[in-house]
Phi, psi and omega in degrees: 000310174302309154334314152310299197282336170313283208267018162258344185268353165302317181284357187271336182267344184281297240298351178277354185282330200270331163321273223314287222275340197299117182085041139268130203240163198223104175256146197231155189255145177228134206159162179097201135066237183266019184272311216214046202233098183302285196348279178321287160327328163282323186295285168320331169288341219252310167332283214291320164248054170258292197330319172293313168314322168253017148109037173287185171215053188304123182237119223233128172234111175255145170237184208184028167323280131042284176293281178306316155339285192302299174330290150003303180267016176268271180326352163093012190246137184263134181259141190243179173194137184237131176074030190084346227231104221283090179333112186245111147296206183261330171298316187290297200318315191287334174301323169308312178256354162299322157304245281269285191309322192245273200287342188260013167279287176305338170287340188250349158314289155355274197323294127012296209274317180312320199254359159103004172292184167228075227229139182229109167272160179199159169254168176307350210257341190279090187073021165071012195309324161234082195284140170215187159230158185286151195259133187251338175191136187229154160278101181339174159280351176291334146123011175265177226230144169190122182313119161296006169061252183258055152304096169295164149215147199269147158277321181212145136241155168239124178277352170307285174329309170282010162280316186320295153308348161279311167285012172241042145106002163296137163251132140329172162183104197271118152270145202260079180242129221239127181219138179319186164280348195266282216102033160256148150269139189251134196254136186243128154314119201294340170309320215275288197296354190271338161308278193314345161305276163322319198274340197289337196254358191076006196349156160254001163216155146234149195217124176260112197258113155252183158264011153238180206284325207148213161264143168253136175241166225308005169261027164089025180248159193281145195250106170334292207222136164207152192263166177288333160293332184261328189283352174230003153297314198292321178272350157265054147256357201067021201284299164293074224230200184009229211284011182284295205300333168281344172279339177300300189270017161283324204273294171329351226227350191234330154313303145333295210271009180117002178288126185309326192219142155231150186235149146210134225235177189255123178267003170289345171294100162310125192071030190308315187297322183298309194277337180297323186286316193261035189192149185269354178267323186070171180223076217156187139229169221221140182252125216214163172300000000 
């Protein structure tokens, strides 16, 4: 019974957050973590599908580095990675869509479903939803140049399909896998693809789960709020600096492109999504025009 009177009454402080949101969709990057985390991983399926119970339109994009390592290193292939973004040979690309397209897309699909939710995984390659072209060269930190092999980059998403599944009562749930003008597939950053989700759906949020609290700023405190001018002050201060900056401009780059808000929030927190969305301090940071 206390259990009971506890979570009616959490739902009683979310509700002017769940009126304000309703029928709004919210794509959230999953990743990190809360990926490989039991705890965490149950808390996030059971999170995503309340946000749908109460009439959000939560569209979930994962990724899985992690994972494709481990495989990677059972089979004996060593993976390089330049800027973040992982050398995809033909070999790597199939391990890459097997991870990414099959088991862990169907495990948080599964998961979902355990909690009663109704989740359809899929990848870009699925009605062609999401298009792109090979990345023709990227540059060491030696400052020389080298093909990245099924590096993507997106070009297009058409967003039907996910109105489709959202209106019938679905949350998507996107692996960031990609496909050319040919019909090869291409491997993309789940950041990457998760911008482009959003800004291609208007979102009113995106929310990026990492393993860290937010940007910080140069005394180590976590920084609440920032506009795209404080956000490129700070990185030619250097404040922004390595594996930040691709998550900065993902979150500048889906503000640009019409998402109202972006977060990025620590998915090592249980229920991180629940406290950003539903509380006014949030617990992360959120990026505005």
């Amino acid at each position: 019974m206390r259990d009971i009177i506890e979570k009616a009454s959490v739902l009683h402080e979310a509700l002017p957050y769940i009126r304000r949101f309703h029928g709004r969709t919210f794509v959230i990057k999953y990743g990190g973590h809360a990926m490989i985390d039991p705890r965490l991983r149950d808390s996030f399926a059971r999170d995503i599908t309340l946000l749908k119970f109460v009439g959000l339109n939560p569209v979930v994009v994962h990724g899985g580095g992690p994972q494709i390592d481990d495989m990677l290193g059972a089979m004996g292939v060593q993976s390089e990675r330049i800027d973040g973004l992982r050398v995809t040979d033909d070999r790597t690309m199939e391990v890459v869509e097997m991870v990414l397209g099959g088991r862990l897309n169907q495990e948080i699909v599964s998961l979902i479903g355990k909690h009663g939710g109704r989740a359809v995984g899929l990848t870009g390659k699925d009605d062609s939803f999401m298009v792109g072209k090979k990345v023709a060269q990227m540059r060491t930190k030696k400052g020389s140049l080298v093909d990245p092999g099924r590096v993507g980059e997106v070009t297009g998403v058409n967003p039907a399909l996910i109105h489709q599944l959202v209106g019938g009562g679905f949350i998507p749930v996107i692996a960031p896998v990609i496909v050319d003008e040919e019909g090869r597939s291409l491997n993309v950053n789940a950041d990457t693809v998760a911008g482009h989700v959003a800004a291609a759906l208007k979102a009113e949020k995106l929310v990026l789960m990492t393993d860290i609290e937010g940007v910080k700023d140069s005394d180590g405190r976590l920084i609440p709020s920032l506009t795209a001018a404080d956000a490129a002050r700070l990185r030619e201060q250097g404040v922004i600096s390595g594996g930040m900056i691709p998550k900065v401009s993902c979150a500048l780059d889906a503000v640009a492109g019409g998402v109202r808000k972006t977060h990025i929030i620590d998915g090592r927190t249980e229920h991180a999504v629940l406290l950003e969305i539903f509380t006014d301090q949030g617990i992360g940071t959120e990026f505005t025009a």
